[in-house]
C-alpha positions as CSV (number, residue, x, y, z in Angstrom):
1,X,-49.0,14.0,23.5
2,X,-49.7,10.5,23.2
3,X,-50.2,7.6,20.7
4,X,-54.1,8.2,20.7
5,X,-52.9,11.4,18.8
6,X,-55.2,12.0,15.7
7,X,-54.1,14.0,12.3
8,X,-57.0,16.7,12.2
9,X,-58.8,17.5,8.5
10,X,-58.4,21.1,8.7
11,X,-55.9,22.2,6.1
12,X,-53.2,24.7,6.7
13,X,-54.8,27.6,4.7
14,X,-58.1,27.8,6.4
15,X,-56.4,27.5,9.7
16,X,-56.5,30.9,11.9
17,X,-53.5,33.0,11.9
18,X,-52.0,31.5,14.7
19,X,-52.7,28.0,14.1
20,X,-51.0,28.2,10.8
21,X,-47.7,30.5,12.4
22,X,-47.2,27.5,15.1
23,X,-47.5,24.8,12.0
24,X,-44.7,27.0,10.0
25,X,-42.6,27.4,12.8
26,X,-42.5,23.4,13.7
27,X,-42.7,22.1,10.1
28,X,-39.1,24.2,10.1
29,X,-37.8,22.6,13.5
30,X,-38.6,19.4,12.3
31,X,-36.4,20.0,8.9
32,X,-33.7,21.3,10.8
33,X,-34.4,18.4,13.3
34,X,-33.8,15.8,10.4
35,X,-30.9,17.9,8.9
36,X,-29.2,17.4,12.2
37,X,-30.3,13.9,12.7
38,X,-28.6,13.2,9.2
39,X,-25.5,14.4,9.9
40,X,-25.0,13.3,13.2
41,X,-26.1,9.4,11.8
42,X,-23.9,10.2,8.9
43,X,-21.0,10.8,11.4
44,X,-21.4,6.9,13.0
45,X,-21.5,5.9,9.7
46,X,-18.0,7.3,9.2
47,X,-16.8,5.3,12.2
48,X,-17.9,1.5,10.7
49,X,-16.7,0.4,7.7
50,X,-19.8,0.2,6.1
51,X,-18.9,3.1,3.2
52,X,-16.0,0.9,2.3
53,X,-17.9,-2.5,2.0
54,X,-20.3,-0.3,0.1
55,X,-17.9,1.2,-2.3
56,X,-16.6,-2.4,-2.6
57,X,-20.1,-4.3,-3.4
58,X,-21.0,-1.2,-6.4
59,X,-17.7,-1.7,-7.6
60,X,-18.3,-5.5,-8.2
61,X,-21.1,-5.2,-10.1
62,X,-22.6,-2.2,-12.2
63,X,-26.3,-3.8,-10.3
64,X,-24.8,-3.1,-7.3
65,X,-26.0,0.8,-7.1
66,X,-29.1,-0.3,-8.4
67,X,-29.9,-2.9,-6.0
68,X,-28.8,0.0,-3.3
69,X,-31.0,2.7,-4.7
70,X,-33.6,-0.1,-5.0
71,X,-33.3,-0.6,-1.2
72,X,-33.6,3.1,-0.9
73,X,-36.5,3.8,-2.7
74,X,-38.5,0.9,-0.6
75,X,-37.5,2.4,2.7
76,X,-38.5,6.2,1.1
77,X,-42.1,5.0,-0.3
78,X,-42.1,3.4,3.5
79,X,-41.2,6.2,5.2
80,X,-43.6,8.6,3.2
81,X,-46.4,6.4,4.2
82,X,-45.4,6.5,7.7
83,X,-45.0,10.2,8.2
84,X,-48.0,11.4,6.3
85,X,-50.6,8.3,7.2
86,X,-49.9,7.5,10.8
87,X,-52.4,8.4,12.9
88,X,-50.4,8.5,15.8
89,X,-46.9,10.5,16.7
90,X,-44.9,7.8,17.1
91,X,-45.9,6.6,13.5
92,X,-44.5,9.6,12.0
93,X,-41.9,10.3,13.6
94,X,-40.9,6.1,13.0
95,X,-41.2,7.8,9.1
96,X,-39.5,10.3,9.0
97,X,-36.5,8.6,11.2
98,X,-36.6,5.7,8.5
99,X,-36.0,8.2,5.8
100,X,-33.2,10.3,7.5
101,X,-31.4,6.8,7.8
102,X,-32.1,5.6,4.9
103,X,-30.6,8.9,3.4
104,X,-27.6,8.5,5.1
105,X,-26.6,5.0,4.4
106,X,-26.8,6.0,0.4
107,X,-25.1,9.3,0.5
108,X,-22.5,7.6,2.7
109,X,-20.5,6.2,-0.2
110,X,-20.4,9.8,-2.2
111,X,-19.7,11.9,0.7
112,X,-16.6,9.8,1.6
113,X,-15.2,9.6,-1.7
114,X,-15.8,13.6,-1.6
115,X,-14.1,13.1,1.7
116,X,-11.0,11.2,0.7
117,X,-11.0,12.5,-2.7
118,X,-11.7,16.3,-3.3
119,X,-11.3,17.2,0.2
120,X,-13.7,17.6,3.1
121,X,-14.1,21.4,2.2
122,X,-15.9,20.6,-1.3
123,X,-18.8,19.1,1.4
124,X,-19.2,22.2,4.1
125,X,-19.0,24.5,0.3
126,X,-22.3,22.1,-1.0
127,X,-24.3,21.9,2.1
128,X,-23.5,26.4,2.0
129,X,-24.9,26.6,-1.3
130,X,-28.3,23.8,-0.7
131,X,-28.4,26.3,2.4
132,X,-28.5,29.5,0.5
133,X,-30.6,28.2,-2.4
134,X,-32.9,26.6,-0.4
135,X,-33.8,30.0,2.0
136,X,-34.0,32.0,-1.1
137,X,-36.5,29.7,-2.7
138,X,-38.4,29.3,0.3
139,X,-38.8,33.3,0.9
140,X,-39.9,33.3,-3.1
141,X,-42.7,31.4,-1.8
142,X,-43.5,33.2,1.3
143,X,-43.2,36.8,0.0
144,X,-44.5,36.3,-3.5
145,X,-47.1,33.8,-2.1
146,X,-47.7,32.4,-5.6
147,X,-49.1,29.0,-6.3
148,X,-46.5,26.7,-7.0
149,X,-48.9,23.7,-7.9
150,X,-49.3,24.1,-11.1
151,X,-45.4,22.4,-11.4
152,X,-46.5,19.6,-9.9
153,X,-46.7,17.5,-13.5
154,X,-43.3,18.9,-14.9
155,X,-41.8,17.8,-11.9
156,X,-43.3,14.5,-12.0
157,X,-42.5,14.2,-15.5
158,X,-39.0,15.4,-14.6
159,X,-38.4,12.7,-11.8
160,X,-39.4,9.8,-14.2
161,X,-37.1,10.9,-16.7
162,X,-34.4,11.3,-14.2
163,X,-34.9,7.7,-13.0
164,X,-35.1,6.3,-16.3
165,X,-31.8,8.4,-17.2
166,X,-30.1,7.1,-13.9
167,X,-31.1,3.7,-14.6
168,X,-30.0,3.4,-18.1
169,X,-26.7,5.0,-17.1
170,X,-26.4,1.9,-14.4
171,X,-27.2,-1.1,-17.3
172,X,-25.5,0.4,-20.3
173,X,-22.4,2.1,-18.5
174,X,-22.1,5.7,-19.2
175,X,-21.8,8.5,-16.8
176,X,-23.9,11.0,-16.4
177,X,-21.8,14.4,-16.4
178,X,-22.6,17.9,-15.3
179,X,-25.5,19.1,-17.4
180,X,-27.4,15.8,-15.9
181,X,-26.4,17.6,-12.3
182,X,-27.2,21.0,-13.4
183,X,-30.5,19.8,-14.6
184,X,-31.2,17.9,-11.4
185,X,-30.4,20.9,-9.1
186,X,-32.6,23.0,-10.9
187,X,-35.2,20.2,-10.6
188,X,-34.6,19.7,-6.4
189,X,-35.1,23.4,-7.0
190,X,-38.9,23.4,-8.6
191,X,-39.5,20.2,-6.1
192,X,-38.4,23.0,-3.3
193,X,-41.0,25.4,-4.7
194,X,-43.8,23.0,-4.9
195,X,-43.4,21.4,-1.5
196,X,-43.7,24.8,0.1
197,X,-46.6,25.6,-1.9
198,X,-48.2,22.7,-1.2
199,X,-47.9,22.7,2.7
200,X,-49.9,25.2,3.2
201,X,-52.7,24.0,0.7
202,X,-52.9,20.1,1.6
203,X,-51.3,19.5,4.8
204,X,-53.6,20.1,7.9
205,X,-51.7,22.1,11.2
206,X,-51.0,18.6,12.8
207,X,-49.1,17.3,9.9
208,X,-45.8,19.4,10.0
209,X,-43.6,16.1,10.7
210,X,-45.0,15.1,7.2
211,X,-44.4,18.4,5.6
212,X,-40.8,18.5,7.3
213,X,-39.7,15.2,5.4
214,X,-41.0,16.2,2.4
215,X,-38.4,19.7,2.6
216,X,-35.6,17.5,3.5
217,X,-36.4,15.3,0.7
218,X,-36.1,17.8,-1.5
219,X,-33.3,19.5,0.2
220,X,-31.3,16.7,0.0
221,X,-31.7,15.6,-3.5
222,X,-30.5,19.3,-4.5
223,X,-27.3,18.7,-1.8
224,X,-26.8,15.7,-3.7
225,X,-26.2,17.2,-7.0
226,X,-24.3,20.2,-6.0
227,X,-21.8,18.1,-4.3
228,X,-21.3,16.1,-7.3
229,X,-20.9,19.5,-9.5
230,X,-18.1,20.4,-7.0
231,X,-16.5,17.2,-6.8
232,X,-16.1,17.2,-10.6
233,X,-14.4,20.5,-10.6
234,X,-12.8,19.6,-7.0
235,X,-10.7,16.8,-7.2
236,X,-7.5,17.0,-5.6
């Protein structure tokens, strides 16, 4: 297609049959398309220095990570924008790019230190278990077809807290140990839930690339957390 594509109103839930099979099956491509993309960017990554000079500028200053997950959450609220307001393909896809990249450049630091540090296993055994949670809670959602919307506030609430957690944690200097990660999984978890709910009640069939960032998203918040759960009982 090209850039005079235009997002059509027609959500996914009063689509035919059909329609709404062919928006499932590319909203699915696309996350495995941006799962890909990640790890292949996060592979260059690994050739430049930049996870050192990284490493190096938190390490210098306790604002450092927050200035970097700053940067981040500019380049997500960006990206978002992109992917589910463009009225054009290129626009989208320009979002959801911009938010593979931009997920890659922050995990880069963590996943060398899990590198380097607890081994490269403790990474393939993180991205396993994301895999496996993440099929099981999507086929919770597709067999039981249950309405997941209703956790929409608690996981807004959630998120907030999170943040304000994270950010205290950066100012005032204490670590946030494995509950904190145990508590985020199972919230990537409920984000999982309600995304896949949600796709199928506010997305029309044209928006899957918007639908498909949103999964990997959540996805990757849950991979976050789990590889930091492993790396604590990991380390070589």
């Amino acid at each position: 297609m090209s850039d005079s594509y235009v997002v059509r109103s027609m959500p996914v839930d009063q689509a035919v049959p059909q329609e709404r099979a062919v928006f499932i099956r590319k909203t699915y491509a696309h996350l495995a398309g941006a799962v890909a993309a990640f790890i292949g960017v996060e592979y260059l990554l690994f050739q430049t220095s930049l996870a050192g000079v990284m490493i190096k500028f938190m390490g210098s200053s306790r604002y450092g990570w927050l200035a970097i997950l700053g940067g981040f959450t500019i380049a997500g609220w960006l990206a978002r924008g992109f992917a589910a307001s463009g009225r054009t393909q290129t626009q989208q896809y320009f979002g959801l790019g911009l938010y593979v990249v931009a997920e890659a450049v922050i995990f880069l630091p963590l996943l060398y230190i899990a590198r380097y540090y607890s081994g490269p296993e403790v990474i393939s055994s993180a991205a396993l278990i994301t895999g496996l949670l993440f099929t099981g809670l999507t086929a919770v959602v597709f067999f039981t077809k249950k309405d997941f919307s209703f956790i929409g506030s608690i996981l807004t609430i959630g998120g907030f807290v999170a943040v304000g957690l994270i950010v205290a944690s950066i100012i005032f200097n204490f670590t946030l140990g494995v509950i904190f990660s145990g508590a985020m999984v199972i919230l990537a978890g409920g984000a999982i839930l309600f995304e896949t709910s949600k796709i199928m009640k506010t997305y029309s069939t044209d928006q899957y690339v918007a639908a498909s960032l949103q999964l990997f998203a959540s996805v990757a918040l849950m991979f976050w957390y789990v590889l930091r759960i492993l790396m604590r009982f990991s380390k070589r």
